[in-house]
N, C-alpha and C positions, 0 to 999 in steps of 0.2 A: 159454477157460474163464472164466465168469463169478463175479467177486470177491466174497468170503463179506460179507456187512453185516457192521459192527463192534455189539457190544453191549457196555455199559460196567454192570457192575456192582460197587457201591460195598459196603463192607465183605463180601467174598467169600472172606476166609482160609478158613472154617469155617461149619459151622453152615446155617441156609438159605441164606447169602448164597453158599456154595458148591453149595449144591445148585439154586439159580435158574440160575448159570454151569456148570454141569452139562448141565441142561437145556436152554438155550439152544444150549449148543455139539452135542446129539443132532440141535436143530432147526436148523442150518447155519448157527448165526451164528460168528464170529472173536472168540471171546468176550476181554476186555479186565477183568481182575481187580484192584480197588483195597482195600486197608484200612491200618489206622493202624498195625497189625502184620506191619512188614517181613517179619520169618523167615515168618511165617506167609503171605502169600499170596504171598511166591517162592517156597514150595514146595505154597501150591496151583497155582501158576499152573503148576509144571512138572508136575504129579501127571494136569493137566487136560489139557497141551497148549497153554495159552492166547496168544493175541497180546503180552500182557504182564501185569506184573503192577507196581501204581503202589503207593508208598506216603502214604497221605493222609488225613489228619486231618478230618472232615467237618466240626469246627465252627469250623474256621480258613479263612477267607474267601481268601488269601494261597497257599493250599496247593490248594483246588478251583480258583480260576485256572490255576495251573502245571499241574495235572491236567489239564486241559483243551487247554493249550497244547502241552504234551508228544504227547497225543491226536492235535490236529493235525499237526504235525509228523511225527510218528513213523509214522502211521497213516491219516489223511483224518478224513473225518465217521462219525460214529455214527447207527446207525438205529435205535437201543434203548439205553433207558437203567434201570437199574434202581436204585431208591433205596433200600438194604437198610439199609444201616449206621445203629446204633444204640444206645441206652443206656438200662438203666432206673433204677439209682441208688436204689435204697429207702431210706426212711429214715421219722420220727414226723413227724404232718403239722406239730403244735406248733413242734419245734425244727429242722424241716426247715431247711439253709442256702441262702441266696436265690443263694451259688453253682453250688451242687449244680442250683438249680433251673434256674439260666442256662445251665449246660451242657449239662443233658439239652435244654431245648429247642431250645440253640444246632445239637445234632448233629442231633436227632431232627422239629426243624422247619425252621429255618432253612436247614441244610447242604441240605434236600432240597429247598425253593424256591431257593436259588443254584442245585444242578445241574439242577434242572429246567427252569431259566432260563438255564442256560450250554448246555445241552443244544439246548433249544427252538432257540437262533439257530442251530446249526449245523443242524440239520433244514430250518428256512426259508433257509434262507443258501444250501444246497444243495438243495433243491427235495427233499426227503424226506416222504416219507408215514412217520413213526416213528411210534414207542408209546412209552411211557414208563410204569412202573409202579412205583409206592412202598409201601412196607413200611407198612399201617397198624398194627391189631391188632382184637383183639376191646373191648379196653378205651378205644377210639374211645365205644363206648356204654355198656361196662358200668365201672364204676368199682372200685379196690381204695386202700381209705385208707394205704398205706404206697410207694403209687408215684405220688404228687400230679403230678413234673412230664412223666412217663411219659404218663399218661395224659390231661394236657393237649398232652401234642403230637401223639398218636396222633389225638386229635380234630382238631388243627391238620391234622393229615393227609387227616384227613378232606375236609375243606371245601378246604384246599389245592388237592386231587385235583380236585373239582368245579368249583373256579376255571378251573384250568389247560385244563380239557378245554375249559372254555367259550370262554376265550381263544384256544387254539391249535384248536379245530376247523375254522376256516378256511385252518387251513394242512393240514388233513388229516393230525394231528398227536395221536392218541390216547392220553387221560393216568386210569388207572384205580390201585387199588388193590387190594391182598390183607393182611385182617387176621386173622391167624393165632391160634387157640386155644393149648391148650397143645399144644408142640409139643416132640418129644425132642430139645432141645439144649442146648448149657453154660447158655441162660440158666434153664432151669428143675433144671439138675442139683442143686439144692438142694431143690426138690420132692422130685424120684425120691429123694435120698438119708433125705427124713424118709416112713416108710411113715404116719404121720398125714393129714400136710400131703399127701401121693398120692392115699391114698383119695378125700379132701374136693376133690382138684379132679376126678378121675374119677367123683363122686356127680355134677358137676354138666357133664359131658359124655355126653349120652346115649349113642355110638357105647363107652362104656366103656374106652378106652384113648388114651394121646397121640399125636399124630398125627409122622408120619417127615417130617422137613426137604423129604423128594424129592415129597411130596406137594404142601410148598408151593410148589416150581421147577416142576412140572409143570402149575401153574394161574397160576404167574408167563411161563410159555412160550405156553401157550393167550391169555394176552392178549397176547404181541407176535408172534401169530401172526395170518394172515389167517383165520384159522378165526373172531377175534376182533372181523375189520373193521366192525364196526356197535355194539362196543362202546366207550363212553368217558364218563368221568365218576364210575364207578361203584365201589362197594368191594367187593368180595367175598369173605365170610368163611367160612375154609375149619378151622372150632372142632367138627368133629364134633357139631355140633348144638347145643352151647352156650348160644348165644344164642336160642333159640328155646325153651330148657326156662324163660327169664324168671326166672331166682333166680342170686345172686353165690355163696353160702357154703352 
């Protein structure tokens, strides 16, 4: 019997980051469950069935090594990597703290070029055709003045993604993205809770309602699937149409 590929997805307690590792383990992977909240993805990772479940801080450089070594160890190479984990941190752009700002980029760009680059050598290392795909967003292009460092990394992400693909294509080594509209999860549960602030993002989603997490893991699977094999580089944004209606407010 032939051994299931490992897929490693990063902040997967909840929220899309479980429903990508959801999906992934439908399409035969041994899916491999990481985030910064231990209770939380030990019991997703039992809920799921999963390989394991890591606990790992994505903006501590110290912490995705050991992630990784553990992987090794524990498990072999990974053929799928998925960059979920992240933070948006709102705050007034005026008084915004240049902490607050370090750390959103620290999780939301940096943590995702380290794994994507601790990732990469085990794929070339072991002769793997993998994929890799990272959490952008919709605010890659469209801007919102109270998530300044949010939406500098989601564009970090962006261009990131387009690096990597271009680097690693010769290892046959596929690196895209998915930037998510508003989507039903804790990070928008302050939407859904003010019916103002719902209306006003539903005005500016054609399709009229928020999209399901499992929507995003089902377009997170379709690119580390061979269904995918000709795609890399790319982002693809799955905002109910969003971005195509061209207005923020």
């Amino acid at each position: 019997m032939t051994a299931k590929p490992f897929a490693l997805i990063t902040g997967a307690a909840q929220g899309i980051g479980y429903a990508c590792a959801e999906a992934l383990a439908e399409d035969g992977y041994d899916v491999i469950l990481s985030d910064i909240n231990a209770t939380g993805v030990a019991s997703a990772s039992k809920k799921l069935g999963a390989a394991a479940a890591i606990t790992c801080d994505m903006g501590d450089l110290e912490q995705i090594e050991a992630m990784f070594a553990q992987i090794a160890t524990d498990h072999g190479p990974i053929s799928a990597l998925v960059n979920n984990a992240g933070v948006a941190m709102p705050g007034d752009f005026l008084s915004y703290d240049i902490a607050t700002f370090d750390k959103v980029i620290g999780i939301n760009l940096r943590g995702v070029f380290l794994a994507t680059q601790m990732a990469a050598r085990v794929m070339v290392e072991h002769n793997i055709a993998g994929s890799i795909v990272n959490m952008s967003s919709i605010n890659a292009q469209v801007a919102i003045p109270a998530i300044p460092a949010y939406c500098a990394s989601k564009g970090g992400v962006m261009q990131l993604t387009k690096v990597a693909a271009l680097a690693l294509a010769k290892n046959n080594i596929r690196v895209n993205a998915v930037g998510p509209g508003s989507i039903d999860t804790e990070m928008m549960a302050g939407v859904n809770a003010n019916p103002e602030a719902f209306k006003m993002a539903m005005s500016r989603t054609p399709l009229g309602r928020a999209g399901d997490a499992r929507e995003i893991g089902d377009v997170v699977a379709f690119l580390c699937s061979k269904k995918a094999s000709y795609i890399t580089g790319e982002t693809i944004y799955v905002d109910g149409g969003r971005l195509g209606l061209n207005y923020t407010c």
